[in-house]
C-alpha positions in Angstrom: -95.4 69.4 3.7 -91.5 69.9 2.8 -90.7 66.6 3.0 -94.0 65.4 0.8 -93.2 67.7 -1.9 -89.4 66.3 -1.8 -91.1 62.6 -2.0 -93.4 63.2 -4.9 -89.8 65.4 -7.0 -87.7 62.3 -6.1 -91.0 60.4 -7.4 -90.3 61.7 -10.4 -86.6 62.2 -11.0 -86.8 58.2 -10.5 -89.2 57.7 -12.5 -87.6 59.5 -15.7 -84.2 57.2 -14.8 -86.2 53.8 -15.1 -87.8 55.3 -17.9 -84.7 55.9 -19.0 -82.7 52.7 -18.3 -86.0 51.1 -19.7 -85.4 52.8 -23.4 -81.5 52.5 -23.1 -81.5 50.0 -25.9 -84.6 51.5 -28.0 -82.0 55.0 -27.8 -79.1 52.5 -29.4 -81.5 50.8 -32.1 -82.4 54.5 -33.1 -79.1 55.3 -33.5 -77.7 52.5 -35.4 -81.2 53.1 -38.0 -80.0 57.0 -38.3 -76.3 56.5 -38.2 -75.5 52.9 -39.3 -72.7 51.4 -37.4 -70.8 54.7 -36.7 -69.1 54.0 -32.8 -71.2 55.9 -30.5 -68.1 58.3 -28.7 -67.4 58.0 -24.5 -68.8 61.8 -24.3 -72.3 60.2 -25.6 -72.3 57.0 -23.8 -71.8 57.5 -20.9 -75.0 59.7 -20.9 -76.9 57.1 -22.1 -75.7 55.0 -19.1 -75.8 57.1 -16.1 -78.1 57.7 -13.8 -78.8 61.7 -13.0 -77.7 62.1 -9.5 -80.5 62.8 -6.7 -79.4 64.2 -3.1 -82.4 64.7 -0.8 -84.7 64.6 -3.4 -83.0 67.1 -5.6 -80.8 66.3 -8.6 -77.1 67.3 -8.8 -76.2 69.9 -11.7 -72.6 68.0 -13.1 -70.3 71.2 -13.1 -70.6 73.2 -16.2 -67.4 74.4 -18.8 -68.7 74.9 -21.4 -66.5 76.7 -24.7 -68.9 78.4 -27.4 -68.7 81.6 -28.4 -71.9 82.6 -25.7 -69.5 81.6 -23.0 -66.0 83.2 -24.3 -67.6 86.5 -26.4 -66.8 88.0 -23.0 -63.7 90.0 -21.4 -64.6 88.9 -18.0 -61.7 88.1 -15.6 -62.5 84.8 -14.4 -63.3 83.6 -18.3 -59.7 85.1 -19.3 -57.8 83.7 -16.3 -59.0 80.3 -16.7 -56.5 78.3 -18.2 -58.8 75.3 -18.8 -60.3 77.7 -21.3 -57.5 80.2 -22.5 -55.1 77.6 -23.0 -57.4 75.3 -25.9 -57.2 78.5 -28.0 -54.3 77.9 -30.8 -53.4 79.0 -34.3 -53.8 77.1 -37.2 -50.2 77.5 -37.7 -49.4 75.5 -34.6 -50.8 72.3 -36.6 -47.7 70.6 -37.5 -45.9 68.1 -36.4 -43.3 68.8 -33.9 -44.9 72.2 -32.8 -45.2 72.7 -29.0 -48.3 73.9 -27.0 -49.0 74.8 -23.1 -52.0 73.0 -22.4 -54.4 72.5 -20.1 -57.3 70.3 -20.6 -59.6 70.2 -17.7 -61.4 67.6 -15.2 -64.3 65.4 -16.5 -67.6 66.7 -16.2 -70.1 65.2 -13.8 -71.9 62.9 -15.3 -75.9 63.2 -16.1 -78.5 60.9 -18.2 -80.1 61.1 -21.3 -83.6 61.4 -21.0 -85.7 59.8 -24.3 -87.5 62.1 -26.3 -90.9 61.1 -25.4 -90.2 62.0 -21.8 -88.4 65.6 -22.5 -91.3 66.8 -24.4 -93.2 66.3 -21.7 -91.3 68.4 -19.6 -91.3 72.4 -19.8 -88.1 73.7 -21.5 -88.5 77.5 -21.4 -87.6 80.4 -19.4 -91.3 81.5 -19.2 -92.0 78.3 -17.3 -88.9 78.2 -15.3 -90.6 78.6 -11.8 -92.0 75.4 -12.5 -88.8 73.6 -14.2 -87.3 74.6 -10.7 -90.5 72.7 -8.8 -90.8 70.2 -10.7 -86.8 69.5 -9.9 -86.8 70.3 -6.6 -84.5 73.2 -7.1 -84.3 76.2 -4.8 -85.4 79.4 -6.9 -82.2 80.9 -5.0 -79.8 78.4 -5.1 -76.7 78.5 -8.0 -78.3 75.8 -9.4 -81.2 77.7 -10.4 -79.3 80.4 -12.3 -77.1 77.5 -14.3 -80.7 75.9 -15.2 -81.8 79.8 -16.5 -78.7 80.5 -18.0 -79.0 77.1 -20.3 -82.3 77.7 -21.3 -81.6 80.8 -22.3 -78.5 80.2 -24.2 -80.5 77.4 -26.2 -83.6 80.2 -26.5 -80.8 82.3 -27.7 -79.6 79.2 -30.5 -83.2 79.2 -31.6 -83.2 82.8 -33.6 -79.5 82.6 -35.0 -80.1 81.3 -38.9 -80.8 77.4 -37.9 -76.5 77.1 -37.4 -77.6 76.7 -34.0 -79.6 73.8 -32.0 -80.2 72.6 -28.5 -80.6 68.9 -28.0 -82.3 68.2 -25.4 -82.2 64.4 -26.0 -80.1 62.0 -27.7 -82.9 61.2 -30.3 -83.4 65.0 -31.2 -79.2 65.2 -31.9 -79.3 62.4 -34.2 -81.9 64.5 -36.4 -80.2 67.1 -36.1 -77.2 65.9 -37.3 -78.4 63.6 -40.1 -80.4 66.4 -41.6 -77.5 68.9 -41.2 -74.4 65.9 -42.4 -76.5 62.8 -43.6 -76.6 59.6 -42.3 -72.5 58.6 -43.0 -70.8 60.8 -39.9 -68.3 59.9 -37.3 -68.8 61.2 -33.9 -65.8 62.0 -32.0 -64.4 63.0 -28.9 -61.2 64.1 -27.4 -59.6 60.8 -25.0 -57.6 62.3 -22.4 -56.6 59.1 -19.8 -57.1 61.2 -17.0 -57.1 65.0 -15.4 -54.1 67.0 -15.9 -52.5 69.9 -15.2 -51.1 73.0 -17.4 -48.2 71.4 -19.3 -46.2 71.4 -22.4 -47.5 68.8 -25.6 -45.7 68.2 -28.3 -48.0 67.8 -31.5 -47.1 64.2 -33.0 -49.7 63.9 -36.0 -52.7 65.9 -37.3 -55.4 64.6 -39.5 -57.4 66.6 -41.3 -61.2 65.4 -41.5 -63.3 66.8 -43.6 -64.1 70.3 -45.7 -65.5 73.7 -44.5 -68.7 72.5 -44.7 -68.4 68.9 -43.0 -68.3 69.8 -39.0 -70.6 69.7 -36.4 -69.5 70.9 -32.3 -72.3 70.0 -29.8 -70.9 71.1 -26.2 -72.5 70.1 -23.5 -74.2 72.3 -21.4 -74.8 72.1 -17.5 -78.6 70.7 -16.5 -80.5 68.1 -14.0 -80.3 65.9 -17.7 -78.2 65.8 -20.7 -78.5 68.9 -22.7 -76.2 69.4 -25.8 -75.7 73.0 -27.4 -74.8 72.0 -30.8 -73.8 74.6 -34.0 -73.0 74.1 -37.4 -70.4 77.2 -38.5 -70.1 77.2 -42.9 -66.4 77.7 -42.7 -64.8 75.1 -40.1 -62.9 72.8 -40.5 -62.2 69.8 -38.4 -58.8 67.6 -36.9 -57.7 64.9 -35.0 -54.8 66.0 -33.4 -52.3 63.0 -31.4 -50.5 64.9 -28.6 -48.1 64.1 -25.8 -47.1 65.6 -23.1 -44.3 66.2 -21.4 -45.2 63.8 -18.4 -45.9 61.2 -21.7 -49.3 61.3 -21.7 -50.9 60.6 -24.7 -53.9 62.8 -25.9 -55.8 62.3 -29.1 -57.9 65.5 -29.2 -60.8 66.6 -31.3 -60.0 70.2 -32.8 -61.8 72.4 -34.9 -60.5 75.8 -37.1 -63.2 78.5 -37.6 -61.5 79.9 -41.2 -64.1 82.9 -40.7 -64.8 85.1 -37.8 -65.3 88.3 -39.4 -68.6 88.3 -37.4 -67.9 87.1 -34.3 -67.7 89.8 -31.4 -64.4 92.0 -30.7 -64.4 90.6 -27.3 -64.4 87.0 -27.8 -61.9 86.3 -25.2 -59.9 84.1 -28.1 -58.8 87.0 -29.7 -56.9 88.2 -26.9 -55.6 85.2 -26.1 -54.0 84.8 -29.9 -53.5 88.6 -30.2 -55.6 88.9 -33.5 -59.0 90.7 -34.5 -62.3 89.6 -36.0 -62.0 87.9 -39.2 -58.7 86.1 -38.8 -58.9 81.9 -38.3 -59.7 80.8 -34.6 -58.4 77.5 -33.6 -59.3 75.2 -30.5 -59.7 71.5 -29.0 -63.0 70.1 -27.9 -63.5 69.1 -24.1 -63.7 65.3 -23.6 -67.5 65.5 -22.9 -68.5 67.2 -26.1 -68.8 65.6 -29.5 -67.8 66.9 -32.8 -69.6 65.4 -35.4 -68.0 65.4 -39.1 -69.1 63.6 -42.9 -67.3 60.2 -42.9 -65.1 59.7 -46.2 
């Protein structure tokens, strides 16, 4: 009976790949009619061509790190001794050239697909139906993988009630939208490029662009599911960089950065805050993981 049930959810799982694969190119014809000829960023791409992972008839989660203020608005020791996360925090005063900054950006996420619309809104997306999300996927209800799967929908629940800054994508055709409705149809969409996985080390900063106003930024982070999910939000006063890095072994790091100018709401325990040794309502600075996308008005 086990082994039928895993047949029919690998059935499945298969079936929404070649679906996928199948509406690879209709996914890049909808984005150059929303977006134009705007370079669609690595962190995107390679979600449109991936395949999810299936062991045994169950899909593999791609490791979740995820920085938002759902996931830092915490004083929890393994959040504050993370490195991977601490060390991103920074100062808008540290944006000049010449400046010097421990850093630790961390390995690349595990890679997951895109599923077209059409097929998501087929498929449950709510923590009232979760026992049969975890079916459907063939995940164990007590497994680690079912709590990441709760904690996502959740969080994007969660987006759902907070003023319409926030938005869960649950497919590359629903970010689009939500971007173009949010920025307009002339964005870029970029991404950190880090060559490969480092370690904690020194960067010097050697330029900083500037891309846009207060009002021109979009961060979608991606969150950890059997498919691609992106949390995205849209905060009134951040403001958005390109900042060209190198570190001291000479690697060279062109990171997407963002500076929230207000955070007079944000919770006293946002772990950021402790990190830079400030308070609510002074400017919070950090870079954007290689597998998110920050979206911003082109010029």
């Amino acid at each position: 009976m086990e082994s039928a049930r895993l047949s029919l959810v690998a059935f499945f799982l298969f079936y929404l790949v070649a679906k996928s694969h199948a509406a690879d190119s209709t996914v890049e014809a909808y984005w150059k009619m929303k977006l134009g000829n705007t370079p669609m960023p690595r962190a995107i791409k390679a979600s449109v061509q991936h395949d999810t992972k299936i062991v045994n008839g169950s899909t593999v989660l791609p490791e979740a790190i995820t920085v938002n203020i759902y996931k830092c608005g915490t004083t929890e020791e393994r959040v504050i001794n993370d490195d991977t996360i601490t060390s991103l925090f920074f100062s808008e005063k540290d944006l000049s050239v010449g400046q010097t900054m421990n850093l630790h950006f961390p390995k690349s996420l595990g890679e997951s697909a895109f599923v077209p619309r059409h097929v998501v809104e087929s498929i449950p997306f709510s923590s009232g139906k979760l026992d049969q999300i975890l079916t459907l996927l063939g995940v164990n209800k007590e497994s680690p993988a079912a709590g990441t799967i709760k904690e996502t929908i959740e969080r994007c629940q969660m987006n759902e009630t907070m003023k319409n800054e926030n938005y869960c994508a649950t497919s590359l055709e629903s970010m689009i939208d939500y971007v173009a409705a949010n920025l307009g149809n002339k964005v870029m969409a970029l991404s950190s490029v880090i060559p490969k996985d480092t370690s904690m080390q020194s960067y010097s900063v050697l330029e900083v662009k500037k891309l846009g106003d207060e009002r021109s930024a979009i961060s979608c982070h991606r969150s950890s599911y059997p498919y691609t999910v992106f949390i995205c939000h849209k905060r009134p006063t951040t403001v958005p960089y390109m900042v060209s890095l190198v570190g001291k072994d000479g690697m060279k790091i062109e990171a997407a950065a963002v500076c929230h100018e207000d955070t007079s709401e944000w919770s006293p325990e946002f772990v950021a805050f402790q990190v830079l040794k400030v308070g609510p309502g002074s400017p919070v600075c950090h870079f954007i993981y290689q597998y998110n996308v920050l979206w911003v008005r082109s010029n």
